[in-house]
C-alpha positions as a Markdown table, in Angstrom:
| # | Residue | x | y | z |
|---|---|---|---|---|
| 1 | Unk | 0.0 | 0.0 | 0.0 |
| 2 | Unk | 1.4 | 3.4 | -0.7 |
| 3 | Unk | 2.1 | 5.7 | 1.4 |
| 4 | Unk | -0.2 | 9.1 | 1.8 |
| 5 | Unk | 0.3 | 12.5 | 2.8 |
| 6 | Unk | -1.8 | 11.8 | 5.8 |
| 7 | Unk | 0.6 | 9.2 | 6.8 |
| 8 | Unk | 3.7 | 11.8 | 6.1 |
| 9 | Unk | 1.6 | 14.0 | 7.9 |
| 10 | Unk | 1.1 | 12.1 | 10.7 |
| 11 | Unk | 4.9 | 11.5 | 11.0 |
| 12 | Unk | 5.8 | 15.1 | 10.6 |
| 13 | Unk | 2.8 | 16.2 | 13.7 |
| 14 | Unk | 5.3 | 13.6 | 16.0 |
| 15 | Unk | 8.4 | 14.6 | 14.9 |
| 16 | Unk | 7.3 | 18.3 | 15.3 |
| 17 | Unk | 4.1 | 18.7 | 16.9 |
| 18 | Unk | 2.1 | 21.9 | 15.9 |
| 19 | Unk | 1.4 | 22.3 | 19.6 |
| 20 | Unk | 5.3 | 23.7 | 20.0 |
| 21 | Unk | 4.8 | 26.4 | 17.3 |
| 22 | Unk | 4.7 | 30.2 | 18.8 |
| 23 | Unk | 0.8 | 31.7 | 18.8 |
| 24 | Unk | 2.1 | 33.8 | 15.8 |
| 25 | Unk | 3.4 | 31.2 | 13.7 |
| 26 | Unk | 1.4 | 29.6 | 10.7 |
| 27 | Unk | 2.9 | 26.2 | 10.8 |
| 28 | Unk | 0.9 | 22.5 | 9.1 |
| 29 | Unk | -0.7 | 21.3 | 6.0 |
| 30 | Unk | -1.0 | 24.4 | 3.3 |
| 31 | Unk | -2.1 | 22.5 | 0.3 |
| 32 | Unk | -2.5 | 19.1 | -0.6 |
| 33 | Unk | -5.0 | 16.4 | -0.4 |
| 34 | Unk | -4.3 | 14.1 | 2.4 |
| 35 | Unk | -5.5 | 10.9 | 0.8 |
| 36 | Unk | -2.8 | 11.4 | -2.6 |
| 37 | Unk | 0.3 | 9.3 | -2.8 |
| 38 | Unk | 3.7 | 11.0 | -1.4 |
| 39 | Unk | 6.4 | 9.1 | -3.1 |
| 40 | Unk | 8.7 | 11.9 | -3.7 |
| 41 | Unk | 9.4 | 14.7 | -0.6 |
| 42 | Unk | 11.2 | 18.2 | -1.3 |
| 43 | Unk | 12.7 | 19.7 | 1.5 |
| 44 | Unk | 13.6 | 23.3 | 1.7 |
| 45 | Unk | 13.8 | 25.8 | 4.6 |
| 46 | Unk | 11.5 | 28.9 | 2.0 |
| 47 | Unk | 9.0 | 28.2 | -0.2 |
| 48 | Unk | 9.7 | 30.4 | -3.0 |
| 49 | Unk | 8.7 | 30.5 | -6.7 |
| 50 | Unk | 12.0 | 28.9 | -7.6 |
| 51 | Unk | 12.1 | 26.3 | -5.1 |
| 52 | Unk | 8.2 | 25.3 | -6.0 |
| 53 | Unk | 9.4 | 25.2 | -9.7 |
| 54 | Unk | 12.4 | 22.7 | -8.5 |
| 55 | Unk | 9.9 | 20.4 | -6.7 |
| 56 | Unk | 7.7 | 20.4 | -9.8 |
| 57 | Unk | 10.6 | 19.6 | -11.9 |
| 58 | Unk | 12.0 | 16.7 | -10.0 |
| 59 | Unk | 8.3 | 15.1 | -9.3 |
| 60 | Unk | 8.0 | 15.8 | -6.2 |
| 61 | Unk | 4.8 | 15.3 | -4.8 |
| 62 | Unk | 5.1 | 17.0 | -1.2 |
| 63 | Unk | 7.4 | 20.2 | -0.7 |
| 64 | Unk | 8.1 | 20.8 | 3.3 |
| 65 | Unk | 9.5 | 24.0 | 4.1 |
| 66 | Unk | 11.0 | 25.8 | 7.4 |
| 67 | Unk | 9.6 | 29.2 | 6.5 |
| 68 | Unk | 5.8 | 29.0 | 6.5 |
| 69 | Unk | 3.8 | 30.8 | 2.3 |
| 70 | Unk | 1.2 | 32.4 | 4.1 |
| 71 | Unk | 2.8 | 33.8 | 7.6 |
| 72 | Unk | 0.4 | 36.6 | 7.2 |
| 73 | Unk | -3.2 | 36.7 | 5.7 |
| 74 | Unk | -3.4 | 37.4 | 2.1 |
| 75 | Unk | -6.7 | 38.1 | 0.2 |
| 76 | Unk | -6.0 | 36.7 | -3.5 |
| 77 | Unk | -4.1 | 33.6 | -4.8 |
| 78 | Unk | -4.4 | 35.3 | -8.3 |
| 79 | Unk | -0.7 | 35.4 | -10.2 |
| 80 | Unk | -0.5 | 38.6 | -10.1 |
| 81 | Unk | 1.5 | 38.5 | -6.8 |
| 82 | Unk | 4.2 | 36.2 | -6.3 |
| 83 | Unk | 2.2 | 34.5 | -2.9 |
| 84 | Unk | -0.7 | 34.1 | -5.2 |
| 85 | Unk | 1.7 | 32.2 | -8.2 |
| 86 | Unk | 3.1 | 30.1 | -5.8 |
| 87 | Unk | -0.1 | 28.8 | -4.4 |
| 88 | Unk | -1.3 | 27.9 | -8.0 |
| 89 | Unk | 1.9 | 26.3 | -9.0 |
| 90 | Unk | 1.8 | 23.8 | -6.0 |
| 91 | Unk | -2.2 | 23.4 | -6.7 |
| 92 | Unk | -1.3 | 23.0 | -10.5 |
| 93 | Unk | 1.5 | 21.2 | -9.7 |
| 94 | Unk | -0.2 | 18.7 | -7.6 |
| 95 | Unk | 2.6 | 19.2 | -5.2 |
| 96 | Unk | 1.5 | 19.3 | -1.3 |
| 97 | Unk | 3.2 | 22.0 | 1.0 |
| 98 | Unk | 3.9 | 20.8 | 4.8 |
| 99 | Unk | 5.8 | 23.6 | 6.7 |
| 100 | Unk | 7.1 | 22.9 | 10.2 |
| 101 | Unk | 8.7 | 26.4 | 11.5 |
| 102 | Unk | 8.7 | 27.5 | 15.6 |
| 103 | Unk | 7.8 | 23.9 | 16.3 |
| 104 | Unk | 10.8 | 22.5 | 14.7 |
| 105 | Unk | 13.0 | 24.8 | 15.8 |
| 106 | Unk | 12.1 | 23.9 | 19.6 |
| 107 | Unk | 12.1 | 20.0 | 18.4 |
| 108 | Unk | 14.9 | 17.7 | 19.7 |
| 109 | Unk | 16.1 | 16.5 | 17.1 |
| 110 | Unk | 15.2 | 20.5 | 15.6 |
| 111 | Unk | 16.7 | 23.5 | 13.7 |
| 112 | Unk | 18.2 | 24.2 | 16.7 |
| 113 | Unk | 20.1 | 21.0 | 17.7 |
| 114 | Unk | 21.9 | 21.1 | 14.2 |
| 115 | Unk | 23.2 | 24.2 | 14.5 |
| 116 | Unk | 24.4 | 23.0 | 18.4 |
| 117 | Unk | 26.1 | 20.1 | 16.6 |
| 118 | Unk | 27.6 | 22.8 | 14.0 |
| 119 | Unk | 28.8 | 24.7 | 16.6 |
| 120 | Unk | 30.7 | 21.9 | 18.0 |
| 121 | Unk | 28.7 | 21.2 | 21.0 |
| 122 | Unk | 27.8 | 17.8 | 22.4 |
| 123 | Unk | 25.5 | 18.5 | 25.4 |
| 124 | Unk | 23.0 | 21.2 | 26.0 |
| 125 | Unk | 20.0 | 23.1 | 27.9 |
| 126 | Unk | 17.4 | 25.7 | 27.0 |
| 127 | Unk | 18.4 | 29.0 | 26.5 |
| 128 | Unk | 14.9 | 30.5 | 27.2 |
| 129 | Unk | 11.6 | 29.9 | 27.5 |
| 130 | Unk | 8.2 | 31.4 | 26.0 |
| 131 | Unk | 5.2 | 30.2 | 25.6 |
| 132 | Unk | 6.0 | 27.8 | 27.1 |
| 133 | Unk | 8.4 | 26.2 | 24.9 |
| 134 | Unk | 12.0 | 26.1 | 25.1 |
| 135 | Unk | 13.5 | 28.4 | 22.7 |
| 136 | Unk | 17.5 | 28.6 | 21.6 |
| 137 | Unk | 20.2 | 26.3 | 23.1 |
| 138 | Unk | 23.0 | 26.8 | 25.5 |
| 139 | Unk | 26.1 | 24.6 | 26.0 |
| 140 | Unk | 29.7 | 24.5 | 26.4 |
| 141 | Unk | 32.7 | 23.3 | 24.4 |
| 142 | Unk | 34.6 | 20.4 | 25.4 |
| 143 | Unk | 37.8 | 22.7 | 25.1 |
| 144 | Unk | 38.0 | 26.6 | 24.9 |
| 145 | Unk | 38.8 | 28.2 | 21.9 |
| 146 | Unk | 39.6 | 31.7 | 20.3 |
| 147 | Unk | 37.0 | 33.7 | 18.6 |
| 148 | Unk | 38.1 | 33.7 | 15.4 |
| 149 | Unk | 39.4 | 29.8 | 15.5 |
| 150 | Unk | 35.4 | 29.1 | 16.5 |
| 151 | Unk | 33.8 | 31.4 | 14.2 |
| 152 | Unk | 35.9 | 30.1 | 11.2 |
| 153 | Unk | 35.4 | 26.2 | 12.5 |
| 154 | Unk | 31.5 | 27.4 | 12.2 |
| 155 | Unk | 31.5 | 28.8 | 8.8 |
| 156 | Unk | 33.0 | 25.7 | 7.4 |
| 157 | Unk | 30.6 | 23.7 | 8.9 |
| 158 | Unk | 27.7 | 25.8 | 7.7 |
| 159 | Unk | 26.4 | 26.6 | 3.6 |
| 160 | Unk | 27.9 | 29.1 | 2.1 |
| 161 | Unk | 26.1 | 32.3 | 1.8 |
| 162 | Unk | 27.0 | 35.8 | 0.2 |
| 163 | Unk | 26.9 | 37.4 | 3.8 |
| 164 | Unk | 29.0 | 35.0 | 5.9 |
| 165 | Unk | 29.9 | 35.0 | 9.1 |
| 166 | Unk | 30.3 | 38.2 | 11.0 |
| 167 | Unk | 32.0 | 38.9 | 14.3 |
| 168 | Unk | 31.3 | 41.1 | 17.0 |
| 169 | Unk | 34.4 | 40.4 | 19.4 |
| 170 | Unk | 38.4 | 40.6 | 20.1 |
| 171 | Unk | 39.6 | 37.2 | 17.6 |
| 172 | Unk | 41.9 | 35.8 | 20.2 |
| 173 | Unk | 39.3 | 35.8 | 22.9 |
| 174 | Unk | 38.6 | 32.9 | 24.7 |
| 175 | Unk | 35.2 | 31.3 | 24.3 |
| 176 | Unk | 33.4 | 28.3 | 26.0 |
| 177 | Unk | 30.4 | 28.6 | 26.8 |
| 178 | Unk | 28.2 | 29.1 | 23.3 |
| 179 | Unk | 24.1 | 30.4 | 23.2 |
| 180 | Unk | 22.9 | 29.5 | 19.9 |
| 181 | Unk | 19.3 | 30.5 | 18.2 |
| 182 | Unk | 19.1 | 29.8 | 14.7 |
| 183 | Unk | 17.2 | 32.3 | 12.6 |
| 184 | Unk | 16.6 | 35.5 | 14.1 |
| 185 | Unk | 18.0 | 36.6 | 17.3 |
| 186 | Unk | 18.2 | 39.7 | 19.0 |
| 187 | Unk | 15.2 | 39.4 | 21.1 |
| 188 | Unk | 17.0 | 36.9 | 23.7 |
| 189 | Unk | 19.7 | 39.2 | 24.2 |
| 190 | Unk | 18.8 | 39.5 | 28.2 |
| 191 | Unk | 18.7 | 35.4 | 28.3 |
| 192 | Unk | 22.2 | 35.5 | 26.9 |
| 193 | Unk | 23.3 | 37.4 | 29.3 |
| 194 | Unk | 21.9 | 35.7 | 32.0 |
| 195 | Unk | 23.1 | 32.0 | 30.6 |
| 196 | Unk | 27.0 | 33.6 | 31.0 |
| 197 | Unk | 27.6 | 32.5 | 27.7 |
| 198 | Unk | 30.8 | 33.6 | 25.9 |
| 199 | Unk | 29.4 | 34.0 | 22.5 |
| 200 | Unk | 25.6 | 34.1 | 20.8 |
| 201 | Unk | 25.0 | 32.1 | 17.8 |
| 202 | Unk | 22.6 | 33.5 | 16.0 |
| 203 | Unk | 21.2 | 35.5 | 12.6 |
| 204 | Unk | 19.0 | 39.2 | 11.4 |
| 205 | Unk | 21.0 | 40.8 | 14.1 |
| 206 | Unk | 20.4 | 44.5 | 13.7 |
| 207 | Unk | 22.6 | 47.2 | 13.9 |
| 208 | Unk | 21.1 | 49.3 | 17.6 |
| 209 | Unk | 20.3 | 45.8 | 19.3 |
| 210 | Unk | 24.0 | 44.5 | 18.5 |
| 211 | Unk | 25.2 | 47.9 | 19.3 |
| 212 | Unk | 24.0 | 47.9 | 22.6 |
| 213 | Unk | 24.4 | 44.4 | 23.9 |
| 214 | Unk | 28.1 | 44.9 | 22.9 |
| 215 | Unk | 27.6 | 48.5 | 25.0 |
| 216 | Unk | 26.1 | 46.5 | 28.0 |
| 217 | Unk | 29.4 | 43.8 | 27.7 |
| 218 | Unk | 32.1 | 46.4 | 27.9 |
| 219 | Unk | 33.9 | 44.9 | 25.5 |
| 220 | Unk | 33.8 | 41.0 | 26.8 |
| 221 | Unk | 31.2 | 38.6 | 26.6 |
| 222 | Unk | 28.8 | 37.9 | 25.0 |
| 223 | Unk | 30.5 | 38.4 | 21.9 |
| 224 | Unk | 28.4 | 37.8 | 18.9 |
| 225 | Unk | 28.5 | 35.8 | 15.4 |
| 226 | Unk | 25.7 | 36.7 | 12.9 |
| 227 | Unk | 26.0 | 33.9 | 10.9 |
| 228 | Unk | 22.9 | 34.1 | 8.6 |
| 229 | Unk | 18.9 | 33.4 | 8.4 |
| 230 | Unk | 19.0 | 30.7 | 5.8 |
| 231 | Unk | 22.7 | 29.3 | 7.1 |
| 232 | Unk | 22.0 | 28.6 | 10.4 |
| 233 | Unk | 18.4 | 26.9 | 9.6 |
| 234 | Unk | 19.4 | 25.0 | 6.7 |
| 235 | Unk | 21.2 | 22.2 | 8.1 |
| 236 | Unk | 18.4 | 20.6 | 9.7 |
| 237 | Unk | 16.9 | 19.4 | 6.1 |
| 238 | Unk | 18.8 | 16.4 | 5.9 |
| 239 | Unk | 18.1 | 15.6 | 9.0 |
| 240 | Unk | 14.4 | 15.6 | 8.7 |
| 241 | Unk | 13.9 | 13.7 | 6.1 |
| 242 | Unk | 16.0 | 10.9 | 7.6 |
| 243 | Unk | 13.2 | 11.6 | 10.8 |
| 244 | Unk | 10.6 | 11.1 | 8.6 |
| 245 | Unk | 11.5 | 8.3 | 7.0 |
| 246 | Unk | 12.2 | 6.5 | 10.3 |
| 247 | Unk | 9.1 | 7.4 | 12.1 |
| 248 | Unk | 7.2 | 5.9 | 8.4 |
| 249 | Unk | 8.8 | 2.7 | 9.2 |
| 250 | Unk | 8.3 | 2.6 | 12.9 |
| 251 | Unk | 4.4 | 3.3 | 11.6 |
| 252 | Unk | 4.9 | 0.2 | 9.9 |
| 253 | Unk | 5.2 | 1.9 | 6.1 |
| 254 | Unk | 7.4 | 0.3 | 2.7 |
| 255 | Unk | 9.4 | 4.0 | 2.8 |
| 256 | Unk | 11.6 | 2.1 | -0.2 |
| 257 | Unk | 8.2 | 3.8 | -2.2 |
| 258 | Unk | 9.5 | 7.3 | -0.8 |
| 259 | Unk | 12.3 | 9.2 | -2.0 |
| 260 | Unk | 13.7 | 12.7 | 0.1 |
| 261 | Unk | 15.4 | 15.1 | -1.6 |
| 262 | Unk | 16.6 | 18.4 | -0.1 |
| 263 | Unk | 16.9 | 21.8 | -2.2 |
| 264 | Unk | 19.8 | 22.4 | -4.1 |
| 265 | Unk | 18.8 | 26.2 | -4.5 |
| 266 | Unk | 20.4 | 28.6 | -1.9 |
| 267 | Unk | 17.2 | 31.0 | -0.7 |
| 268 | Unk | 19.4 | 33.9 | 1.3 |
| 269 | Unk | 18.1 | 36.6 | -0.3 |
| 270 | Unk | 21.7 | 38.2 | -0.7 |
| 271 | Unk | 23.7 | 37.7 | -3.9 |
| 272 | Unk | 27.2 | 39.4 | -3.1 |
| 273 | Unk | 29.4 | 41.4 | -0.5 |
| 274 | Unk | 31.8 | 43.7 | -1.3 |
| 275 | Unk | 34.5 | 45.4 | 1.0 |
| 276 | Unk | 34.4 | 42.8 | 4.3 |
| 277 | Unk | 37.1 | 42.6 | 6.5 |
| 278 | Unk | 38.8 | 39.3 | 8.2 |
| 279 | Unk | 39.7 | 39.1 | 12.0 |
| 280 | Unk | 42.4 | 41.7 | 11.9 |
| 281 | Unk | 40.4 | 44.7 | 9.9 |
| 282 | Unk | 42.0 | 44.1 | 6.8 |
| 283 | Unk | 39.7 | 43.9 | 3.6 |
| 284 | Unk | 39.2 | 40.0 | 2.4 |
């Protein structure tokens, strides 16, 4: 018997239970009939025009995403906006659209586990808590490290992306203890703080909040890396389509009918940088 999208459902709601998602967040089924076949799955953290047209191309007959379409109420799915064309093309398409956002970033396995692993920790706590859900991670290193050494062993861990990694911190400080969030962060600045850690993992951060939790540290900790939106979310794909196809089989499912495929397409809206500097101010 094939498999469904209410069985791939049904996997996803354990794996990331819609329960965990913030009250703001728009997370679940967006299109698809839960009684059609899912033999192909797309994975990508944003739904965009060219990553609908990828899933199209390659078969795909269920696209989850990170980033929910419709995050905020639209009144038209006519063409002639881009939410509108992309809601046709997965309709047209055939293709289902599953997004799993807040509630997979508070997961364990989650968005925010595999940027703990990328960040070289093994163990780890909550960094905060709202709504009641945990939200970000804290942890230590098994061995200190300089800024710059831990930032650069992070950026070769993560995609690459036009903006990479930026730094707000001496490079040859020592660092430990790490708070990560992946996405955007400058909302748990005062939890930061209060975890002690040396450095905040993390992405959007904008320029006044920075500006003043460096102001607040003096000069030490915690320093900060900024180390991209899509970046820091994006290595949990692989990692959720291997959970899904092991919570299929635990349901008792044939997932040798299901292939996973995660994007190819990079979805950081930035193309280029020009004029960055390395860790001792000199242009790269």
């Amino acid at each position: 018997m094939s498999i469904t999208l209410g069985d791939v459902v049904a996997a996803l709601e354990q794996l990331y239970p819609s329960s965990g998602a913030q009250s703001w967040d728009q997370v679940g089924l967006v299109t698809g009939d839960l009684a059609q076949p899912v033999r192909r799955v797309h994975a990508a953290i944003d739904p965009t025009l060219a990553v609908i047209a990828e899933a199209r191309e390659l078969g795909a007959d269920l696209l989850l995403t990170h980033h929910p379409l419709l995050l905020r109420g639209i009144h038209s799915v006519a063409t002639t906006t881009a939410k509108g064309e992309s809601v046709t093309s997965l309709v047209v398409g055939d293709v289902a659209l599953y997004v799993a956002h807040t509630n997979a970033d508070v997961a364990d396995p989650g968005v925010n586990t595999a940027l703990a692993q990328a960040c070289g920790l093994t163990r780890w706590g909550p960094l905060s808590v709202e709504e009641g859900q945990h939200l970000g991670l804290v942890g230590d290193l098994d061995d200190a490290m300089d800024l710059a050494t831990f930032a650069g062993d992070l950026a070769g861990r993560l995609p690459a992306a036009a903006g990479g990694v930026r730094v707000a911190g001496p490079p040859d400080a020592a660092v430990r203890r790490v708070a990560l969030l992946g996405g955007s962060g400058d909302g748990l600045f005062d939890a930061v703080r209060a975890s002690g850690a040396d450095v905040y993992v993390t992405a959007d951060l904008r320029h006044h909040p920075a500006l003043e939790a460096r102001e607040e540290a003096r000069g030490g900790t915690p320093y900060l890396v900024d180390a991209g939106h899509w970046a820091t979310e994006s290595l949990w794909l692989e990692r959720a389509t291997r959970d899904l196809l092991r919570v299929l089989q635990e349901h008792g499912h044939d997932t040798t009918t299901v292939e996973t495929h995660v994007s190819t397409l990079r979805t950081d809206p930035w193309t280029f940088t020009i004029g960055a500097t390395g860790p001792e101010g000199a242009p790269q």
